[in-house]
Each structure stands twice: as structure tokens, then as C-alpha cells.
N, C-alpha and C positions, 0 to 999 in steps of 0.2 A: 504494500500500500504506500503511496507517494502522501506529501504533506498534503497533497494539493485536494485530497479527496477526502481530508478534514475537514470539511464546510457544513454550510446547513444551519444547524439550531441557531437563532438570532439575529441572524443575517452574517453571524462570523464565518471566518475560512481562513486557517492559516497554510500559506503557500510559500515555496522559492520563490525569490526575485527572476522573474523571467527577461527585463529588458530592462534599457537603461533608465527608465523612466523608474522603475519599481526599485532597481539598485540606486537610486538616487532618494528616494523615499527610506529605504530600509537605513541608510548611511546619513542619511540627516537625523532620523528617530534617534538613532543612536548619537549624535554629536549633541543632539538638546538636551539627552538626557547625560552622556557621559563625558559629555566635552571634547570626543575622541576624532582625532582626525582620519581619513576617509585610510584606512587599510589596502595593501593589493589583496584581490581577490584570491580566495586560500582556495586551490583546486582538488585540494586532498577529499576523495569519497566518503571519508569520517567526518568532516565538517558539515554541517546544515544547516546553511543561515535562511532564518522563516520572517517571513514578512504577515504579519498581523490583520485583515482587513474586516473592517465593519462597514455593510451597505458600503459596496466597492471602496471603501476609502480606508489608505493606510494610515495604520493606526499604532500598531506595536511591531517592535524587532527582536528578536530572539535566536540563539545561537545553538544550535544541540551537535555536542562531539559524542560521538561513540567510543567508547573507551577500551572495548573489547575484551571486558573485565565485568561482564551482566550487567553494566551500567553504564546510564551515556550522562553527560555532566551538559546544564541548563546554565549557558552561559550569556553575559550581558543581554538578561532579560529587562524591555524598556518598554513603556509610554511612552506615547508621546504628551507631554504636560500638556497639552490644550486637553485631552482626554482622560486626564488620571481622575481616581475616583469614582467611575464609573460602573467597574465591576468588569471592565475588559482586561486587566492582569489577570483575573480568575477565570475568566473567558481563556485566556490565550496559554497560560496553564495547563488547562485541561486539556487543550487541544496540542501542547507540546509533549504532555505524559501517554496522548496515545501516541501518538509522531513514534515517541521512545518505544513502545511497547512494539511498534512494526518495526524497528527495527530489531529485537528480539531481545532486548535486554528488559532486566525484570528491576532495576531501583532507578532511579532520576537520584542525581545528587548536585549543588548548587553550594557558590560562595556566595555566601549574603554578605550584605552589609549590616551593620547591627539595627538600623534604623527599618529595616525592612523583614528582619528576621520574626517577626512577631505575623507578617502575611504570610511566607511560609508556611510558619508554625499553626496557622490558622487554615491553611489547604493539607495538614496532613503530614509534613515533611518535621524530622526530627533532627536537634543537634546531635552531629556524630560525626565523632574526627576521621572521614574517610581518606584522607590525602597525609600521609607525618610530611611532606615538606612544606606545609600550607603558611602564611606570613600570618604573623597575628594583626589583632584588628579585624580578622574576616569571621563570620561564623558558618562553619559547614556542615550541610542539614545535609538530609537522607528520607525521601520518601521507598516505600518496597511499593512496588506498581501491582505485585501478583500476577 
């Protein structure tokens, strides 16, 4: 199953960036929220960078690496701030933990920030030091998908 056939309930559908229009979208979500400048595209099969959309309109960016390890790691998961608090991080969420599940891995794991580890912990996901090189400052939760 591709990202792309995560769509439906609410008008959400989290999908690849298909054209430059969409990677232009996916790379701004992410500079609003992380201040980050635009990356060369990472072509490695492990990498999944998902673009968020509600009623055709991008909305959230989100990164899923497979780790090859029964878990794929939920990385620079964003809003875009005109849309936060709306309930589309839980939206896009749930729609990145099944992403995960097609790819066959059975835990999602995720560096929070501490400011935000309290929404995790509120979808499911638990503190659990899965990484020993991890930098402090971060907190690293662990959902089991089943």
C-alpha cells in the first residue's frame, strides 16, 4: 500500500510530494515550523517524506524512515501554524502509523520535543529510551502499532 491510498475520512490524504509544486509546499511547512533550510532530496527507498493534505490543501509535513529494526522513526512531524490546533496533527498521525504498518514494521518511534511530548503521550506513544546515542533535551517515545 503507497501513502497515497491513505485518504478519505475528513477530507484528509497523506501522500509523497509528486511535483515541484507539492515539494515546494512540503519544504516550506517544514521551514515555518522548523526554521530549516530546503535539504537535497534524500533518494534512499527508507526515506518517506509525506505531505499532509486537507480538502486538496497542504497542510502538514512529515518524514517516516524505516529502520529495518520492526520500527520506522516519525521524523520532523509539522503544521503548518496557520493550521495548528485543529486536530490535523492527530489527523496526520494516524494516517503516518498506518503508512508505518504497510511498511511492515510493528512500533512508530519519534524524538519529541518536550513541549510537545505531552501530544504524543496523549495519541498512545510512550517514553522509552529506544536510541542510547540520542542528545539530551529530546524525549523518545515509542508507540507498539500491533
Amino acid at each position: 500500500m503507497s501513502a497515497n491510498s491513505l485518504n478519505g475520512e475528513n477530507g484528509y490524504r497523506l501522500d509523497a510530494p509528486r511535483c515541484a509544486q507539492d515539494w515546494q509546499a512540503y519544504h516550506g511547512i517544514r521551514r515555518k515550523v522548523f526554521h530549516l533550510p530546503r535539504p537535497d532530496e534524500d533518494t534512499s527507498p527508507d526515506i518517506h517524506p509525506l505531505l499532509l493534505w486537507h480538502e486538496d490543501r497542504p497542510i502538514g509535513a512529515i518524514q517516516v524512515d524505516n529502520l529495518h529494526n520492526a520500527a520506522a522513526a516519525l521524523r520532523l512531524v509539522a503544521i503548518d501554524p496557520a493550521h495548528q490546533g485543529g486536530g490535523h496533527g492527530k489527523a496526520m498521525l494516524e494516517r503516518a502509523e498506518a503508512f508505518v504498518r504497510t511498511l511492515g514494521c510493528r512500533k512508530a518511534v519519534v524524538y519529541s520535543t518536550v513541549e510537545a511530548a505531552g501530544f504524543y503521550a496523549h495519541n498512545g506513544y510512550d517514553e522509552e529510551d529506544w536510541d542510547a546515542v540520542c542528545m539530551g533535551g529530546v524525549v523518545q517515545m515509542l508507540k507498539e502499532l500491533g
